[in-house]
PAFI-70198 format. One line per field, with one value per atom (N, C-alpha, C, O, CB): residue number from 0; residue in three letters; atom name; y negated, z negated, x. Coordinates in steps of 0.1 Angstrom, whole numbers. Atoms other than C-alpha are relative to their C-alpha. Glycine has a CB too. Layout:
% PAFI-70198
i <- (NUM,...)
aa <- (ALA,...)
at <- (CA,...)
py <- (Y,...)
pz <- (Z,...)
px <- (X,...)
% end
This chain:
% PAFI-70198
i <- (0,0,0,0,0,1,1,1,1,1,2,2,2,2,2,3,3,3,3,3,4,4,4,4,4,5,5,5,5,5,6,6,6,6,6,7,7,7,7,7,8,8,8,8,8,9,9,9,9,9,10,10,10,10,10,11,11,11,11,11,12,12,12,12,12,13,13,13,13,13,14,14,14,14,14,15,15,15,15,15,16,16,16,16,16,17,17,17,17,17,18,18,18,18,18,19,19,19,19,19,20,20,20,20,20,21,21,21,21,21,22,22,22,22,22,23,23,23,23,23,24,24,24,24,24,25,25,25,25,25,26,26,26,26,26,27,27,27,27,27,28,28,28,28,28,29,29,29,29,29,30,30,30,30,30,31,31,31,31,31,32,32,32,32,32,33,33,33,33,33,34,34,34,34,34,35,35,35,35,35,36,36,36,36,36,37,37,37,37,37,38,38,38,38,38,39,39,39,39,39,40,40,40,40,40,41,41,41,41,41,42,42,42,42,42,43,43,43,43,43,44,44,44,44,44,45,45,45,45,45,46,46,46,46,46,47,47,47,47,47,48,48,48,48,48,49,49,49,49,49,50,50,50,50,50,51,51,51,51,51,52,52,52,52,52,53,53,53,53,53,54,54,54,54,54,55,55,55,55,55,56,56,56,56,56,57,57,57,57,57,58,58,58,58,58,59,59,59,59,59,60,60,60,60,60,61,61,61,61,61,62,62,62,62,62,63,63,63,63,63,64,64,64,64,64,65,65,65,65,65,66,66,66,66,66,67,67,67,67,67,68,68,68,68,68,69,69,69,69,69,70,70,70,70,70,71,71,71,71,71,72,72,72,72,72,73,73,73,73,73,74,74,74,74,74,75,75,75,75,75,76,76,76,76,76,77,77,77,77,77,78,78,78,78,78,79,79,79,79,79,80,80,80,80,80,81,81,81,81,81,82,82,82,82,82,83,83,83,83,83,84,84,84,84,84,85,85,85,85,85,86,86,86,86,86,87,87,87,87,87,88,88,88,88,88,89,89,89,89,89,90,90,90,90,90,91,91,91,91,91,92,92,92,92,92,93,93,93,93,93,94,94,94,94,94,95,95,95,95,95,96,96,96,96,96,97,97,97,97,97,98,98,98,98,98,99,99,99,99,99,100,100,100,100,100,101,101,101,101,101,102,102,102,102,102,103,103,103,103,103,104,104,104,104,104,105,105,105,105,105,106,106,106,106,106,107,107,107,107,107,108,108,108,108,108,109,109,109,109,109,110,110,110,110,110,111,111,111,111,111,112,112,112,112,112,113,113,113,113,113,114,114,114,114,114,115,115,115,115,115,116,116,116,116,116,117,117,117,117,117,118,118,118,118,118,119,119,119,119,119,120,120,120,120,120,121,121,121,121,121,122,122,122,122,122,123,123,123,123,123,124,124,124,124,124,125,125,125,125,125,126,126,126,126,126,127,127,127,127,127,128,128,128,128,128,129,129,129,129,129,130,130,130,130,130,131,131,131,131,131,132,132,132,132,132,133,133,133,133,133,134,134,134,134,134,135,135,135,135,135,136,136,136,136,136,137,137,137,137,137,138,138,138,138,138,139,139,139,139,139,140,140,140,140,140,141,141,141,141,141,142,142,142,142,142,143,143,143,143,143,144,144,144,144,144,145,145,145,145,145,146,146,146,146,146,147,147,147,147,147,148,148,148,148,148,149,149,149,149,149,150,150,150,150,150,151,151,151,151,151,152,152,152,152,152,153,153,153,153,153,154,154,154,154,154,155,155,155,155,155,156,156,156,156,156,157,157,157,157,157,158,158,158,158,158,159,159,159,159,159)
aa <- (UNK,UNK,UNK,UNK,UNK,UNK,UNK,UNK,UNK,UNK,UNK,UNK,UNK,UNK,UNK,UNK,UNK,UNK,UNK,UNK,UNK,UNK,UNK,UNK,UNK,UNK,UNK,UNK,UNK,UNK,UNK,UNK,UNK,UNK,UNK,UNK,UNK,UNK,UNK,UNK,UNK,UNK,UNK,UNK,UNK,UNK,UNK,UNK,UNK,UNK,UNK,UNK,UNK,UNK,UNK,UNK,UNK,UNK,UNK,UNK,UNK,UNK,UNK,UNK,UNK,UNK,UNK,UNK,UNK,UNK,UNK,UNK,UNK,UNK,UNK,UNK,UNK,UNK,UNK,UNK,UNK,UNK,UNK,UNK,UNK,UNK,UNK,UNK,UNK,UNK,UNK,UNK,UNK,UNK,UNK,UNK,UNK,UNK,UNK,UNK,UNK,UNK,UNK,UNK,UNK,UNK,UNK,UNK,UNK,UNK,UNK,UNK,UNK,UNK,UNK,UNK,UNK,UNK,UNK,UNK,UNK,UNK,UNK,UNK,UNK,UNK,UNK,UNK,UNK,UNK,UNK,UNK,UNK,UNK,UNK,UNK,UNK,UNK,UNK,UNK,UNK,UNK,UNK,UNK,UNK,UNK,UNK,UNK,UNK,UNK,UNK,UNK,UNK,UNK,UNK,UNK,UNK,UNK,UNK,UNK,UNK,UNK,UNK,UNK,UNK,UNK,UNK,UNK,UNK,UNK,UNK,UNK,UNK,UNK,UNK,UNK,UNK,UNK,UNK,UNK,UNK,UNK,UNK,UNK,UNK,UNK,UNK,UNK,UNK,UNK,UNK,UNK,UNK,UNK,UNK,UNK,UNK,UNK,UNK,UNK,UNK,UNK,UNK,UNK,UNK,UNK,UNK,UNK,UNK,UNK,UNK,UNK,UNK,UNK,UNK,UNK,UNK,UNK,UNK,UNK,UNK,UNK,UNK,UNK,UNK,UNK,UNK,UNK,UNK,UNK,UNK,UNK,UNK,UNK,UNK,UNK,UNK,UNK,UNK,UNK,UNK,UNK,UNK,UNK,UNK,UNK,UNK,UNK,UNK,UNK,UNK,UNK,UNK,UNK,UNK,UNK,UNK,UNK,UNK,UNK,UNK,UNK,UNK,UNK,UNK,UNK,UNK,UNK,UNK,UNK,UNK,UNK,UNK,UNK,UNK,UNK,UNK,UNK,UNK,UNK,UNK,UNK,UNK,UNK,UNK,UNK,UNK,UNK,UNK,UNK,UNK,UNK,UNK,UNK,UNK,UNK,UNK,UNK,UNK,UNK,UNK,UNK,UNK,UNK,UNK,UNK,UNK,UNK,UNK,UNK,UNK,UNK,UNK,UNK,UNK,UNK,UNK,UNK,UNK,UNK,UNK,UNK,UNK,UNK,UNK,UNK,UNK,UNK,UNK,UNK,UNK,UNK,UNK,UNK,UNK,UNK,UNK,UNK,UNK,UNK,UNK,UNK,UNK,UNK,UNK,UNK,UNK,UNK,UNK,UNK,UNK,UNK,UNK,UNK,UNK,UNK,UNK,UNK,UNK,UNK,UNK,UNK,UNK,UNK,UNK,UNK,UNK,UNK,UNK,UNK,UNK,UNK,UNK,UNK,UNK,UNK,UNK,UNK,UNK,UNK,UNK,UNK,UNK,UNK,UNK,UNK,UNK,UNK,UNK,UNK,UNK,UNK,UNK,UNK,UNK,UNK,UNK,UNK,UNK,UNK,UNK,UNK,UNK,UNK,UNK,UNK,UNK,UNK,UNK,UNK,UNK,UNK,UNK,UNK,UNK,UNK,UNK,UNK,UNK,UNK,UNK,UNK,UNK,UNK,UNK,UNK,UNK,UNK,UNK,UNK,UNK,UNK,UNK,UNK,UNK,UNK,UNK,UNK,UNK,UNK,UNK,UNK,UNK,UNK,UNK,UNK,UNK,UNK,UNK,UNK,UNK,UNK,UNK,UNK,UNK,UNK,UNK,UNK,UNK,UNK,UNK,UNK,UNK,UNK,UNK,UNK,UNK,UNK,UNK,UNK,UNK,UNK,UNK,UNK,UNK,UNK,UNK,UNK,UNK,UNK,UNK,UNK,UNK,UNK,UNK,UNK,UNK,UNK,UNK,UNK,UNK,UNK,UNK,UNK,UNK,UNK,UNK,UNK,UNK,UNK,UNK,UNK,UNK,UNK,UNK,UNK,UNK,UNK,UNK,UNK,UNK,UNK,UNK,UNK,UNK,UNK,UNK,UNK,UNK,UNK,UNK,UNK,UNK,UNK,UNK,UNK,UNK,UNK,UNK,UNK,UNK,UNK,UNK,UNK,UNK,UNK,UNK,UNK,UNK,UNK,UNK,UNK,UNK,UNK,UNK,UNK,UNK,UNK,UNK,UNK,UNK,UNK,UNK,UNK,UNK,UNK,UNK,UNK,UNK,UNK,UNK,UNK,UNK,UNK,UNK,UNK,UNK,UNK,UNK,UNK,UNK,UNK,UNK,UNK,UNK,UNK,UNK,UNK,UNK,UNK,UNK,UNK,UNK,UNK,UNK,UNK,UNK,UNK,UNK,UNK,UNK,UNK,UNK,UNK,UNK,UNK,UNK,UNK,UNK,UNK,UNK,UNK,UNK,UNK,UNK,UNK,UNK,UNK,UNK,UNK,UNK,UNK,UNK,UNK,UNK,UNK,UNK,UNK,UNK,UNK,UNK,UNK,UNK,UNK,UNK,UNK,UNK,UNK,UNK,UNK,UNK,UNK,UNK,UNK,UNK,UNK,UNK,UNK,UNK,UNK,UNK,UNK,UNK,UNK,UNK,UNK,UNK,UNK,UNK,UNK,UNK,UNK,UNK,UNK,UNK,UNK,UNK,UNK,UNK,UNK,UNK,UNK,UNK,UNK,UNK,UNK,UNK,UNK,UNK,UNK,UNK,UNK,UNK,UNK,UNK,UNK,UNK,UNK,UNK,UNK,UNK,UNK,UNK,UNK,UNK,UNK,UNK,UNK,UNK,UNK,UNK,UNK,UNK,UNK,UNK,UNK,UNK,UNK,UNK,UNK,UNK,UNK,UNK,UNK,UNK,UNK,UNK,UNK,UNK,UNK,UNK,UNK,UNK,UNK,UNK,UNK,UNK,UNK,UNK,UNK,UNK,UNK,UNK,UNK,UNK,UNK,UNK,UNK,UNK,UNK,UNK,UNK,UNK,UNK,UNK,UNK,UNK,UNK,UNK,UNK,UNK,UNK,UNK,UNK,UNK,UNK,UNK,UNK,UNK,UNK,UNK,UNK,UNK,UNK,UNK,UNK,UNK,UNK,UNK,UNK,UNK,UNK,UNK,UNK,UNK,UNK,UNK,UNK,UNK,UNK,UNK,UNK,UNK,UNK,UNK,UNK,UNK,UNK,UNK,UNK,UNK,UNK,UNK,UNK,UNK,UNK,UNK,UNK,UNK,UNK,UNK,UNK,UNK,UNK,UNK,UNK,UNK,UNK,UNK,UNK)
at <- (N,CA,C,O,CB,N,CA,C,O,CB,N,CA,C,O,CB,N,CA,C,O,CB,N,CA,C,O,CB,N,CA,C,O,CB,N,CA,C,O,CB,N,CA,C,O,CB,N,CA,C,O,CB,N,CA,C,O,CB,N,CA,C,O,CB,N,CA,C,O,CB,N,CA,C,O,CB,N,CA,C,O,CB,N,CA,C,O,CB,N,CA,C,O,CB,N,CA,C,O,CB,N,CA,C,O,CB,N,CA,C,O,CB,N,CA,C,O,CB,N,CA,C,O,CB,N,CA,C,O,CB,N,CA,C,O,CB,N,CA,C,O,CB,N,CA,C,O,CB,N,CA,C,O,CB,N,CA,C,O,CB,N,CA,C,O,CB,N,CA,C,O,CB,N,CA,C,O,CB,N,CA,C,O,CB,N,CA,C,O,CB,N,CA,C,O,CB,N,CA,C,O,CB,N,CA,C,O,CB,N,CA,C,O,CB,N,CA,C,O,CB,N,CA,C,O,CB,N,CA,C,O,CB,N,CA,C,O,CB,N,CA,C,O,CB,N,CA,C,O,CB,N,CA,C,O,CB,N,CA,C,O,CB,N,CA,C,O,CB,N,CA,C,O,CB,N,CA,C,O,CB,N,CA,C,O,CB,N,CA,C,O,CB,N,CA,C,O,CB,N,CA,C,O,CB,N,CA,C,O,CB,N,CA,C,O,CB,N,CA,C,O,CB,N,CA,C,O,CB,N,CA,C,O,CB,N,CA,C,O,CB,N,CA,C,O,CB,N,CA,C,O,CB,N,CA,C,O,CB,N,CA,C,O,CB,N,CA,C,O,CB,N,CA,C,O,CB,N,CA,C,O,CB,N,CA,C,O,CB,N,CA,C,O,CB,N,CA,C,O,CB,N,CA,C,O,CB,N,CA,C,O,CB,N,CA,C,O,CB,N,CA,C,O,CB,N,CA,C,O,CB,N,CA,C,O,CB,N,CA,C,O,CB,N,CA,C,O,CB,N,CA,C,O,CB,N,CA,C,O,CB,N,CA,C,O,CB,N,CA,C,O,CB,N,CA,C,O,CB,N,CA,C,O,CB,N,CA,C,O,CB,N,CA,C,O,CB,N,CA,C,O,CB,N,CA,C,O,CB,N,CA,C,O,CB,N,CA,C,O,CB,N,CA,C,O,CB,N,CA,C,O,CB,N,CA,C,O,CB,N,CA,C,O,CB,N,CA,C,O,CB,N,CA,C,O,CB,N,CA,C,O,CB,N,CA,C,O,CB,N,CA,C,O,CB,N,CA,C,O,CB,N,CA,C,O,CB,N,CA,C,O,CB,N,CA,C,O,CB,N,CA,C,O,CB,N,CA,C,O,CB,N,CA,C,O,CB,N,CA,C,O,CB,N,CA,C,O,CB,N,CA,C,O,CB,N,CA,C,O,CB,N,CA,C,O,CB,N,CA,C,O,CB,N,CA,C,O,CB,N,CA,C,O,CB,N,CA,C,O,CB,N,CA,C,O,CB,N,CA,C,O,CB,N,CA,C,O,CB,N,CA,C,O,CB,N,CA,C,O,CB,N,CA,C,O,CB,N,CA,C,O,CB,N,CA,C,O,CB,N,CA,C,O,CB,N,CA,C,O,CB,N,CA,C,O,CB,N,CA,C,O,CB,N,CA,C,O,CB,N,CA,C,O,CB,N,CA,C,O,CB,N,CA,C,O,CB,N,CA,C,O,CB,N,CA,C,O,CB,N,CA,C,O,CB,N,CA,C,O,CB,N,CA,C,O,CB,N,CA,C,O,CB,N,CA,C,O,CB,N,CA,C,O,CB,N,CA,C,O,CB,N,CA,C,O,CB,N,CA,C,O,CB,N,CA,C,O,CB,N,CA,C,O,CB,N,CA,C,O,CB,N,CA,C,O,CB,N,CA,C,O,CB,N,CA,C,O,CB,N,CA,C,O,CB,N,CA,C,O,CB,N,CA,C,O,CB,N,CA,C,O,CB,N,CA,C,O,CB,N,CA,C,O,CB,N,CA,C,O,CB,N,CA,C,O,CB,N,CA,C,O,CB,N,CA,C,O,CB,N,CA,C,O,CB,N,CA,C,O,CB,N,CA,C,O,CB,N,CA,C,O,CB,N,CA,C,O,CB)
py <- (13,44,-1,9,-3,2,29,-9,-21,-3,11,17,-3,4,6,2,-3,-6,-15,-5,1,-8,-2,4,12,3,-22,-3,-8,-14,3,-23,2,4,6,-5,-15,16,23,-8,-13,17,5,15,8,1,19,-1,-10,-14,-15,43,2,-3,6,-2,57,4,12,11,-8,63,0,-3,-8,-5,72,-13,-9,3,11,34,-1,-3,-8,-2,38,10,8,5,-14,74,-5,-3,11,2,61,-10,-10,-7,7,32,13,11,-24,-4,62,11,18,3,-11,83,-2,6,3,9,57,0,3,-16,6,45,16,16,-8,-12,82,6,11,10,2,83,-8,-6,-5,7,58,6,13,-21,-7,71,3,10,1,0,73,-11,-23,-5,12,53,-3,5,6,10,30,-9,-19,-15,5,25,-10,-5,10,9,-11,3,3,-15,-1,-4,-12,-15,13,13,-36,2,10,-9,-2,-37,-2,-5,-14,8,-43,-14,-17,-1,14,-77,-6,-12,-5,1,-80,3,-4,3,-6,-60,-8,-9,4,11,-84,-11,-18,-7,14,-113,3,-5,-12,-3,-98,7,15,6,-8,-86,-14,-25,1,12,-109,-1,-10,-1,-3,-97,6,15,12,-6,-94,15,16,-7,-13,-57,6,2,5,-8,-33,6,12,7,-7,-18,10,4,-8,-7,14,-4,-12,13,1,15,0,3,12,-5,15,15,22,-11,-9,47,11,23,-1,-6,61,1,11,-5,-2,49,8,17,-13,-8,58,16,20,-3,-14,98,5,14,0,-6,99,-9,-8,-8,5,76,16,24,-19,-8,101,16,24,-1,-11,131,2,8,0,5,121,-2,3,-6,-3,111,9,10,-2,-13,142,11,16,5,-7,164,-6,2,5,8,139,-2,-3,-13,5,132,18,22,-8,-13,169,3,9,10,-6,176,-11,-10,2,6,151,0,-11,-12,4,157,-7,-5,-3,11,124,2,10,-15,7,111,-12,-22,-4,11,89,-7,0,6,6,64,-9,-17,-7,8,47,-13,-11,11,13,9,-6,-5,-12,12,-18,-11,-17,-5,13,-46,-12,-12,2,11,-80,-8,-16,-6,12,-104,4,12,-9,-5,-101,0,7,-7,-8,-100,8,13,-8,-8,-79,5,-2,10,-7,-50,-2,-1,2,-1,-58,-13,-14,-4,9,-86,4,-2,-9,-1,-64,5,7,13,0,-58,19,23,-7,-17,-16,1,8,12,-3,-22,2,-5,-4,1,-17,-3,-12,14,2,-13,-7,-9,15,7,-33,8,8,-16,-3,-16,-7,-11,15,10,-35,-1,-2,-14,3,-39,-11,-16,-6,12,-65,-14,-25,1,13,-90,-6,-17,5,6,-86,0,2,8,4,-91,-19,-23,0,11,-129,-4,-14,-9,0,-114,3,-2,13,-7,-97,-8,-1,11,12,-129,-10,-17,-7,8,-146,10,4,-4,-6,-118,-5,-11,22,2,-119,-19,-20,1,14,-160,1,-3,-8,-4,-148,8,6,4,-7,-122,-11,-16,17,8,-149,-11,-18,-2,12,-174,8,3,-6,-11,-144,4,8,15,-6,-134,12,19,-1,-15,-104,0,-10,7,0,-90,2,5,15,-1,-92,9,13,-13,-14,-63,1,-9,6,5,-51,2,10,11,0,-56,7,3,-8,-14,-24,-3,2,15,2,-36,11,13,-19,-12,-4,-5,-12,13,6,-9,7,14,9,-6,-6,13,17,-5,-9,24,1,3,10,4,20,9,19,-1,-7,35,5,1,-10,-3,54,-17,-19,11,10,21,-8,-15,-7,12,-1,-5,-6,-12,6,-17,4,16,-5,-6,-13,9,7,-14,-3,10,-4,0,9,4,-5,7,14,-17,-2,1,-1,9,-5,6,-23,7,9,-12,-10,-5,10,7,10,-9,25,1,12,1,2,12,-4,-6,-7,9,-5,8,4,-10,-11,30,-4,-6,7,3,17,9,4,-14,-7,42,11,9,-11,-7,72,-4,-15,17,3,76,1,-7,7,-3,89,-10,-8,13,7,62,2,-7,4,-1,80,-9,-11,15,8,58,9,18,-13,-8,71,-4,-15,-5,3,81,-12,-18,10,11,55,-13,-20,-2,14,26,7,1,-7,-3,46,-5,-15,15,0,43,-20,-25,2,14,4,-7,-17,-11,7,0,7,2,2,-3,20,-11,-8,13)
pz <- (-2,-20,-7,-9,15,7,-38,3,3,-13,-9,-20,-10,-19,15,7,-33,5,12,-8,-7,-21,-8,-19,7,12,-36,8,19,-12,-6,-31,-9,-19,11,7,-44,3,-6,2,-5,-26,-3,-9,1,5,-32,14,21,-12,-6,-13,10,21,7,-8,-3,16,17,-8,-10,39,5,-1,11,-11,68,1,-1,13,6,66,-7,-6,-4,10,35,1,-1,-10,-3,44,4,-1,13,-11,71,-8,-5,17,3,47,-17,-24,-7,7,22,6,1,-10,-6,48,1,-1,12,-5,57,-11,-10,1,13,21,-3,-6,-15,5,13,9,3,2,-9,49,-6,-2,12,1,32,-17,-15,2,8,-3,-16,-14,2,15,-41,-1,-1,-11,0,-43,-14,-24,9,13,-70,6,12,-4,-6,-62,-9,-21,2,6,-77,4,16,3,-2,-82,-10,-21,-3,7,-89,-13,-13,6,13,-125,6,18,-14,2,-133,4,15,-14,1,-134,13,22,-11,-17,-102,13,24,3,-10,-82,9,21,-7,-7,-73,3,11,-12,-6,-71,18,26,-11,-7,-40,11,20,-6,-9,-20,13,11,-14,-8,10,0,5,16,-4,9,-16,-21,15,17,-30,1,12,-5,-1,-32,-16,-23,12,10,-61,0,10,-3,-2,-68,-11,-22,4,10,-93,-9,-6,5,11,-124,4,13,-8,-8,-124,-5,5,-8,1,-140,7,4,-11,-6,-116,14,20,-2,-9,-88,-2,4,4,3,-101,0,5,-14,-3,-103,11,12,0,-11,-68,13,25,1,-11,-58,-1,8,-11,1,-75,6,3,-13,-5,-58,9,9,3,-9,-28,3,14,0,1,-36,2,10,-6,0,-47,12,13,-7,-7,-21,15,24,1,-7,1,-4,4,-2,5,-23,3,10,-19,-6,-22,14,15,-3,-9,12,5,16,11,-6,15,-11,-12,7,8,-15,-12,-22,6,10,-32,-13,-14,7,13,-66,2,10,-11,0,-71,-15,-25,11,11,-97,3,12,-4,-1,-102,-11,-22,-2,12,-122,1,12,3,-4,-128,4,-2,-8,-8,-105,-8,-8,14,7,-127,10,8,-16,-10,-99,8,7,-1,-13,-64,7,17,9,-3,-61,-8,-4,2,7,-89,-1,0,6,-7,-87,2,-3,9,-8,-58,-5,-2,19,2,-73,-9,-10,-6,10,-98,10,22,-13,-5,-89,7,13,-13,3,-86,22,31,-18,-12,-50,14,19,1,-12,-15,11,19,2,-12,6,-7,-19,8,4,6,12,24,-1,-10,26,-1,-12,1,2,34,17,28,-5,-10,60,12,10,-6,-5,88,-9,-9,16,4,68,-12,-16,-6,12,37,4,-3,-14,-5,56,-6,-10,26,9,42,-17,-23,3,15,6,1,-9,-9,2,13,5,7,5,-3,23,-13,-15,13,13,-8,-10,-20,-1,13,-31,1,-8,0,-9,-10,-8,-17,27,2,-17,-19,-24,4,11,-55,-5,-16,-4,9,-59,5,-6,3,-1,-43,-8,-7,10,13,-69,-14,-23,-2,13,-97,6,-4,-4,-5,-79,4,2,-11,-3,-66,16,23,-6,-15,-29,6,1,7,-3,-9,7,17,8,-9,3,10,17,0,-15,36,-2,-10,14,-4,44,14,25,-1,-11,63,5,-1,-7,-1,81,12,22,6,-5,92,7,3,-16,-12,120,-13,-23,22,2,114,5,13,4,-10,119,4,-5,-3,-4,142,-4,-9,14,1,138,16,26,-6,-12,166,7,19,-4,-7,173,2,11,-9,-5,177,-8,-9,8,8,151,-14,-18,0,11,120,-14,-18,-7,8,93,-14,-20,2,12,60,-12,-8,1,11,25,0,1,-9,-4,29,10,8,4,-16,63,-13,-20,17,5,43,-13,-15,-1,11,12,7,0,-11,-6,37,6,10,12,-13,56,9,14,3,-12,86,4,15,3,0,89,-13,-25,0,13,68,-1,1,3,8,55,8,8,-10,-11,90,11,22,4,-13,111,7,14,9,-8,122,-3,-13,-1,4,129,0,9,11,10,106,8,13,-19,-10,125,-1,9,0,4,107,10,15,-17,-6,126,16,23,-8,-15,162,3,11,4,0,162,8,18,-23,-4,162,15,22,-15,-16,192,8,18,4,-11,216,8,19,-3)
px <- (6,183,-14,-21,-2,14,153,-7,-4,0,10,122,-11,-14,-9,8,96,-10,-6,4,14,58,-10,-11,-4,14,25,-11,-11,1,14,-11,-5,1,-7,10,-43,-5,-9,-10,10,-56,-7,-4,1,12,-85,-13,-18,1,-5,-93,12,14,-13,-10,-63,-4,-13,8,8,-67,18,29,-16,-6,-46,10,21,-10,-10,-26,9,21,-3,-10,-16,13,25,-7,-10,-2,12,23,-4,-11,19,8,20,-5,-15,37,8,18,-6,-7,41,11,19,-9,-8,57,13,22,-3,-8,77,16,28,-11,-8,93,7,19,-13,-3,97,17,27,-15,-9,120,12,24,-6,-14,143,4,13,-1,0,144,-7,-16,8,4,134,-12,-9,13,12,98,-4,-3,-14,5,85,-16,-16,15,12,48,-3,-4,-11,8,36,-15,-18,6,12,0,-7,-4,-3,3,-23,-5,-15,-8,8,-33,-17,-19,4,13,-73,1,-5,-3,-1,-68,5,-2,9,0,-48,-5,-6,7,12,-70,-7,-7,-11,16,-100,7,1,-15,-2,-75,6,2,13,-7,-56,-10,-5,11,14,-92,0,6,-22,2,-101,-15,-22,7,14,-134,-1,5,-3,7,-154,-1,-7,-18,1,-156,4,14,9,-5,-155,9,11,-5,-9,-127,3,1,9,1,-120,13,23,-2,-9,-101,18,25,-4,-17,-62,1,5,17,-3,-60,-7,-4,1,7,-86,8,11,-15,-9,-66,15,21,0,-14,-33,1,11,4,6,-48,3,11,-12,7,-61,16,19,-22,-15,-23,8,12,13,-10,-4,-3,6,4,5,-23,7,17,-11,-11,-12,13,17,-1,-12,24,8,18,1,-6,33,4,16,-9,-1,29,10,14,-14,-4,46,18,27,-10,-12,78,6,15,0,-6,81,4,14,-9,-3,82,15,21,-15,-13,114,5,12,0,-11,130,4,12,6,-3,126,-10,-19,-4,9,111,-8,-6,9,8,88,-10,-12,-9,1,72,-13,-12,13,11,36,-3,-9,-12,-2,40,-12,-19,12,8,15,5,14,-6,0,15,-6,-18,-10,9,5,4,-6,4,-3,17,3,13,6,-4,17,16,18,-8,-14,55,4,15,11,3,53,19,30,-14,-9,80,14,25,-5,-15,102,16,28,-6,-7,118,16,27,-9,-11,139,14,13,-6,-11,175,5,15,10,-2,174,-4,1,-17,2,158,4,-5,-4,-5,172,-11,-10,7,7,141,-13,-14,-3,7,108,-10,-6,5,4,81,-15,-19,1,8,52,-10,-4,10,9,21,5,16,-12,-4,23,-5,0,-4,10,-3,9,10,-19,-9,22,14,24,-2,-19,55,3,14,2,-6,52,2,5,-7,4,47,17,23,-14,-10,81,10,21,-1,-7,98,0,10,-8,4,87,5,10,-17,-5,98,20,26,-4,-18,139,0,9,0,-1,134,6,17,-19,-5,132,10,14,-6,-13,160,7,11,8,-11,182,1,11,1,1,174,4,11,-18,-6,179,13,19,-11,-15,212,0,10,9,1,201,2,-1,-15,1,206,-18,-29,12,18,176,-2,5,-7,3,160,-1,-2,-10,4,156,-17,-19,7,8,120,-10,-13,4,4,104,-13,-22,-2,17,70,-2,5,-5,4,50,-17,-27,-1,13,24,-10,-8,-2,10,-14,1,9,-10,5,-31,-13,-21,2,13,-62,-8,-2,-3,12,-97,-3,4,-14,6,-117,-5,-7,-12,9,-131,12,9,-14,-14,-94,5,17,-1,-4,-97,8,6,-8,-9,-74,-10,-21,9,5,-80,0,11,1,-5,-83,-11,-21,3,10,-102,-10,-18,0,13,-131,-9,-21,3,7,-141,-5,-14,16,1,-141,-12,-17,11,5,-160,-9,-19,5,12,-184,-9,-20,3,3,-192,1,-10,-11,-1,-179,11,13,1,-11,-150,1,1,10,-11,-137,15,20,1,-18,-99,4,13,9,-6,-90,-2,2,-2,2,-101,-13,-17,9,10,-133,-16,-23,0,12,-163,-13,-16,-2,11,-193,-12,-14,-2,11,-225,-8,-13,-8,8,-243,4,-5,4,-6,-223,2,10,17,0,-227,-12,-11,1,15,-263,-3,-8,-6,6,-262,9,7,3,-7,-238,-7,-2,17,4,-258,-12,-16,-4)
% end
């Protein structure tokens, strides 16, 4: 089977992990990673974000040790548009956040206009921080969180 997943990651954390655990569970992954250019449009929040080939590095670090321990292969593309990827016909699975479960409704809308079957659509919970709330990039880039969730002394200080 061939799954297919996209983001930015930037910085890869503990979220990410869990939808690459996930895709890897169903089989052969094709990571869409956002170009330069796509990057900054797909932020909700202005933030810097690093290079693609800086991210792609510190994706495929990661990957690796991951595709190995189940066997599969795996593949790092540029993303130029946010349905990017999943639209091509090779796909079976679609793995995807809850926030982008309507990106993955909108890609299915398109293979069935190209004549293709429509994927299934895999949505992989958050994963919380010490503090409840979800862990995502921004947290992370903000110091309000590391990659694991844990809230950085810096942001204890002001809740007491």
């Amino acid at each position: 089977m061939d799954v297919a997943l996209g983001g930015t990651f930037d910085p890869v954390h503990d979220g990410h992990r869990r939808l690459f655990e996930r895709a890897f569970e169903l089989g052969d992954v094709t990571v869409g990673l956002t170009s330069d250019d796509l990057a900054p449009k797909t932020r909700h929040v202005e933030r810097h974000v690093r290079s693609y080939d800086t991210r792609k590095a510190a994706l495929a670090d990661e990957l690796e040790a991951l595709a190995a321990s189940q066997n599969r292969e795996f593949e790092i593309r540029p993303l130029e548009e946010p349905t990017g990827i999943a639209t091509e016909p090779q796909f079976d699975y679609l793995v995807v956040s809850p926030e982008t479960r309507d990106g993955g409704e909108r890609i299915n809308e398109i293979r069935r206009e190209r004549g293709h079957d429509p994927l299934e659509v895999i949505v992989v919970p958050h994963v919380e921080a010490d503090d409840g709330d979800i862990i995502s990039s921004t947290r992370i880039v903000n110091d309000e969180i590391d990659e694991h969730g844990n809230v950085l002394e810096s942001n204890t200080d002001s809740r007491d």
